[in-house]
C-alpha positions in Angstrom: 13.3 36.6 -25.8 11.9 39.5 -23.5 10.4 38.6 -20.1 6.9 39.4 -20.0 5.3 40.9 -16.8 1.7 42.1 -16.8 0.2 44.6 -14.9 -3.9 43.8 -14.0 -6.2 45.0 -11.9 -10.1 44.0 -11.2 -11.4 47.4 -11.6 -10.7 50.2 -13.1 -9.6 53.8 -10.8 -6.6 51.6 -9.0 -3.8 53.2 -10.8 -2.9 49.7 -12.3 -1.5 51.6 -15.3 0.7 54.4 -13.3 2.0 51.4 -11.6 3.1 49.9 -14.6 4.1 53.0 -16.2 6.8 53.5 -13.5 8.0 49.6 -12.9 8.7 50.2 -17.0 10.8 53.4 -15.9 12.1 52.2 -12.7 13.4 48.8 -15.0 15.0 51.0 -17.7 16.8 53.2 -14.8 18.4 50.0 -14.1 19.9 49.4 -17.5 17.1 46.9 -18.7 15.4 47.6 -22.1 12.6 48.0 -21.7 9.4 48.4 -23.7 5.9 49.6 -22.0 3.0 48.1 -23.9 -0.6 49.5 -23.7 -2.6 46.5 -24.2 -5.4 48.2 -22.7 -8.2 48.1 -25.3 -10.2 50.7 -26.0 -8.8 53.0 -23.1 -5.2 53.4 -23.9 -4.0 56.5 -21.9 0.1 54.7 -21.0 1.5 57.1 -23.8 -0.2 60.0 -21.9 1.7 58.8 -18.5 5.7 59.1 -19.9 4.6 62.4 -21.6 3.8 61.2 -25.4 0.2 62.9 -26.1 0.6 62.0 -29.3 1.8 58.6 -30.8 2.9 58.5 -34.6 2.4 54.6 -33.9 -0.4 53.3 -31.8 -1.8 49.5 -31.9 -4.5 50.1 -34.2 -1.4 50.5 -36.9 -0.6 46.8 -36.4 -4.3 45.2 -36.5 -4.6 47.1 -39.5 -1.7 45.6 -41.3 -0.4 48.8 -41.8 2.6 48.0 -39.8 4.0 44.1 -40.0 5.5 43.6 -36.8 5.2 45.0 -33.0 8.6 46.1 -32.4 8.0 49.1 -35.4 5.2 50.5 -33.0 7.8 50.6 -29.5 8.5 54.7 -30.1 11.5 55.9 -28.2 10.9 57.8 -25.0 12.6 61.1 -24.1 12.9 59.8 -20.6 14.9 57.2 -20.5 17.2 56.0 -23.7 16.6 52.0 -22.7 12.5 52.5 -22.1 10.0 52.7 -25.2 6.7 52.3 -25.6 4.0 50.3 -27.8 0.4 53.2 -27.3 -2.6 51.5 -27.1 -5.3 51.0 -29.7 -6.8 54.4 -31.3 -10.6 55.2 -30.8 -12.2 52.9 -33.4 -15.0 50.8 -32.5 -13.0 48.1 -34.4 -9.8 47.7 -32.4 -11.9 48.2 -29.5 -13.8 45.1 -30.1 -11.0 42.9 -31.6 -11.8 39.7 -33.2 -10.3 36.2 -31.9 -8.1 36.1 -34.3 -6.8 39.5 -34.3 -5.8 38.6 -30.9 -3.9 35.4 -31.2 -1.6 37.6 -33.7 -0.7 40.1 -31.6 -0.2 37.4 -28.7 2.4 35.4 -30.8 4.1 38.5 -32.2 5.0 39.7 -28.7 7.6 37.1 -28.8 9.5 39.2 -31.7 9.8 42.6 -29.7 13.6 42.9 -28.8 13.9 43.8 -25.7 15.0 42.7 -21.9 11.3 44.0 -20.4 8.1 44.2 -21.6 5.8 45.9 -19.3 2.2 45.0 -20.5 -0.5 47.4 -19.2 -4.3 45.4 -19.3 -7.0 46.6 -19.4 -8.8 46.4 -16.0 -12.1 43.8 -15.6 -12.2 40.1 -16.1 -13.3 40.1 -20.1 -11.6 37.4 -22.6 -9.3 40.1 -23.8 -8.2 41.0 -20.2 -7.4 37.6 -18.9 -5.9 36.3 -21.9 -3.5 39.3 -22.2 -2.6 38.7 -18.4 -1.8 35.1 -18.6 0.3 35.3 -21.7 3.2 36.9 -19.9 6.0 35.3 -17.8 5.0 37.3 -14.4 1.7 38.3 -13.2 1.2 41.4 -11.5 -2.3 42.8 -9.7 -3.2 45.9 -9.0 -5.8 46.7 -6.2 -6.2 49.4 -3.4 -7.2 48.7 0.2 -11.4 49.8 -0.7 -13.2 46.3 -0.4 -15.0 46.5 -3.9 -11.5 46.4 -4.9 -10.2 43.8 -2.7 -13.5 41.5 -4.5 -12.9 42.6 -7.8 -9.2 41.2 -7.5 -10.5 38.4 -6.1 -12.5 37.9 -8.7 -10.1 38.6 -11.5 -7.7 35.9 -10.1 -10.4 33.1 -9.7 -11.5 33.9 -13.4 -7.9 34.3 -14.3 -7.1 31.0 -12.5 -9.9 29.3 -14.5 -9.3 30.7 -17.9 -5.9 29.4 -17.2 -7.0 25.7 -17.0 -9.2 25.8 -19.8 -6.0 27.5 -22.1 -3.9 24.4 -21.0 -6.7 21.7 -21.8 -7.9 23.4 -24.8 -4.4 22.3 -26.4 -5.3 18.6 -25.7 -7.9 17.7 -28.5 -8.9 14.7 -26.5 -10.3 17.3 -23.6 -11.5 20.4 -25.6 -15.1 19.3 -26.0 -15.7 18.5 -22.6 -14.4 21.8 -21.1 -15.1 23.9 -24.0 -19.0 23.8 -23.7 -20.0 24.9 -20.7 -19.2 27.8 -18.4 -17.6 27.8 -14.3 -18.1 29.8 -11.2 -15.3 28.2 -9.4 -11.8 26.4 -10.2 -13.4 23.3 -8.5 -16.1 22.9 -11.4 -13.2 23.0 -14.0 -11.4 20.6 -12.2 -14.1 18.1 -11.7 -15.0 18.0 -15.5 -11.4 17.9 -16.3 -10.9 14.8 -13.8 -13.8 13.2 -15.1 -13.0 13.5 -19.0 -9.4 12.4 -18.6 -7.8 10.4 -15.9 -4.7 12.4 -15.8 -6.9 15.4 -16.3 -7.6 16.6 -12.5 -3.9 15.9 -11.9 -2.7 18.4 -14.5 -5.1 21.1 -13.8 -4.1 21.3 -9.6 -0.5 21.6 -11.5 -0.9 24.5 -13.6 -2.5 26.1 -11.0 0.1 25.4 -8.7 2.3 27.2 -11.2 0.1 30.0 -11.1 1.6 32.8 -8.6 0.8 36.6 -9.5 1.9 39.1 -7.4 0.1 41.6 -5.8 0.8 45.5 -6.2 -1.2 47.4 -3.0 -1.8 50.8 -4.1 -3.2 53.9 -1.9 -2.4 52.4 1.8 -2.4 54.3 4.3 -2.5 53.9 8.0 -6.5 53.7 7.8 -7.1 51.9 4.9 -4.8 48.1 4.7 -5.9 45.6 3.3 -5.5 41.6 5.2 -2.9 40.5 2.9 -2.8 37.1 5.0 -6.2 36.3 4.8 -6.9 37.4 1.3 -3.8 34.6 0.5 -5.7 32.2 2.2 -8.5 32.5 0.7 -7.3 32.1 -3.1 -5.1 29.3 -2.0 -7.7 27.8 -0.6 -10.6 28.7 -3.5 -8.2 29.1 -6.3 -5.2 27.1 -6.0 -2.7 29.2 -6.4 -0.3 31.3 -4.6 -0.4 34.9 -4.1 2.6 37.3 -3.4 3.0 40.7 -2.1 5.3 42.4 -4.5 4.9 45.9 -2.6 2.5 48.4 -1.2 2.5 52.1 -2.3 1.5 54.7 0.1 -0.9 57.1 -0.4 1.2 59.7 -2.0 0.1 63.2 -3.7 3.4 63.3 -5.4 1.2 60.4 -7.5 -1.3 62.5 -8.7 0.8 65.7 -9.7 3.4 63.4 -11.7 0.1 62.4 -13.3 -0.6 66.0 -14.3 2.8 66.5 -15.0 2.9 63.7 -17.9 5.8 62.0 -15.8 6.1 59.3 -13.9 6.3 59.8 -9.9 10.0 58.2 -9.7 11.2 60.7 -11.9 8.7 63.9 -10.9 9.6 63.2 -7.1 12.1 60.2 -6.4 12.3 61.1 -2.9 8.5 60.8 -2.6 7.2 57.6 -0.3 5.6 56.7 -3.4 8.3 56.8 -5.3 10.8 55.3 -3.2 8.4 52.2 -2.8 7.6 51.7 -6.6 11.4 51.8 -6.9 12.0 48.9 -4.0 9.2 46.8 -6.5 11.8 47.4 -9.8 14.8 46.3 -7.6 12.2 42.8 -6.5 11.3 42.8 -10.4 15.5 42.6 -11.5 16.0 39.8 -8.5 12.6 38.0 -10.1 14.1 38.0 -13.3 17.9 37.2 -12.7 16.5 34.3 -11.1 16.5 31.0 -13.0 13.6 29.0 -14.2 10.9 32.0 -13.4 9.0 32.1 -16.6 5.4 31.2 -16.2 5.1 27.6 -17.0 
């Protein structure tokens, strides 16, 4: 079965889905296969980023039941013979706005795509979609840039992400789903009060799955002006959240990025001498370690 890594960001303009475009490549280059799936919903653009303007396959195929299974929509990339790539949903209203159980499908078929990799591009913002998309893979990856809307926005996404988390795990437990189900939460401390309170093992299990819970952070755009307090911002979402955060890498700001953007390539292989490049390459060689490792899958 494929390892699972999702790429996430709080906001939208952070280049969450060039990262993932080039971790897919950078992944493939190193003899994984690979497949790059546009789960972003309603603003696919992936396909655009390896140089496929125009799918035969996109999403919309399979939540039409015109195609049974997810691994007949991962096209074949000219780039790289171990990298394909599942496009996004096409500009219907419909797939845009999936319904629940359109959803859940496409979850559970994920587990049928044959590959090593799957990169999973979300869709940026903290709707149902987004944060159940994120938390169904094995490795959790967030995307932000050193501007402080961005820093709150991931912030955000990760305490939302961290709470949707808790409710997916008690939701299983019949015994616990009316209690959590019915209300909504600001903070992972509400959700862990009502779930100490409505079972007595219930508090106990919730601080474990969000122990469990460590994505990894992707810094994008940093330059010697603009850092972000990687230290602090840790703190804070161990303290408020629970969980652990990583730093996975930092990209500098790069305008190698932007013209391998126009060229329809991705930076590593437009410029693989660029900084950019070169440091989106160190995160594919900290990907392989992450995966060779045992006992990594998300719990």
């Amino acid at each position: 079965m494929a390892h699972i890594i999702s790429v996430a960001s709080g906001k939208g303009g952070v280049g969450k889905s060039v990262v993932a475009a080039n971790l897919a490549f950078a992944l493939a280059k190193r003899g994984k296969q690979v497949v790059l799936a546009d789960l972003d919903i309603g603003g696919s653009d992936a396909h655009v980023l390896v140089g496929l303007l125009h799918p035969t396959l996109t999403m919309t195929d399979f939540l039409d039941h015109r195609v049974k299974c997810l691994d007949e929509l991962a096209l074949p990339l000219p780039l790289h013979p171990s990298l394909r790539i599942i496009a996004g949903t096409g500009d219907t209203l419909a797939t845009a706005n999936m319904a629940y159980s359109q959803k859940k499908r496409l979850i559970r078929t994920f587990q049928d795509v044959h590959a090593d990799v799957i990169v999973a591009d979300i869709g940026a913002g903290t709707s149902y979609h987004a944060l159940d998309f994120f938390l169904m893979a094995d490795h959790h990856l967030a995307v932000a840039t050193p501007d402080p809307t961005s820093v709150l926005d991931l912030y955000r996404f990760i305490k939302l992400a961290a709470i949707r988390r808790v409710l997916s795990m008690f939701l299983m437990r019949d015994v616990m789903a009316e209690g959590l189900a019915n209300r909504d939460y600001c903070s992972v401390e509400e959700v862990l009060e009502v779930a100490g309170k409505t079972d007595e093992s219930g508090r106990t299990i919730a601080e474990s799955t969000l122990r469990a819970f460590q994505p990894a952070l992707v810094l994008n755009r940093v330059s010697g002006r603009a850092r972000v307090n990687v230290p602090q911002l840790k703190k804070l979402l161990k303290e408020y959240v629970g969980g652990d955060l990583t730093l996975l890498g930092e990209i500098p700001e790069d305008p190698a990025m932007e013209q391998a953007v126009r060229a329809y390539t991705p930076v590593i292989q437009h410029a693989p001498s660029s900084p950019a490049a070169t440091a989106l390459t160190k995160m594919g060689e900290a990907l392989l370690h992450i995966l060779s490792t045992p006992s990594t899958r998300a719990a």
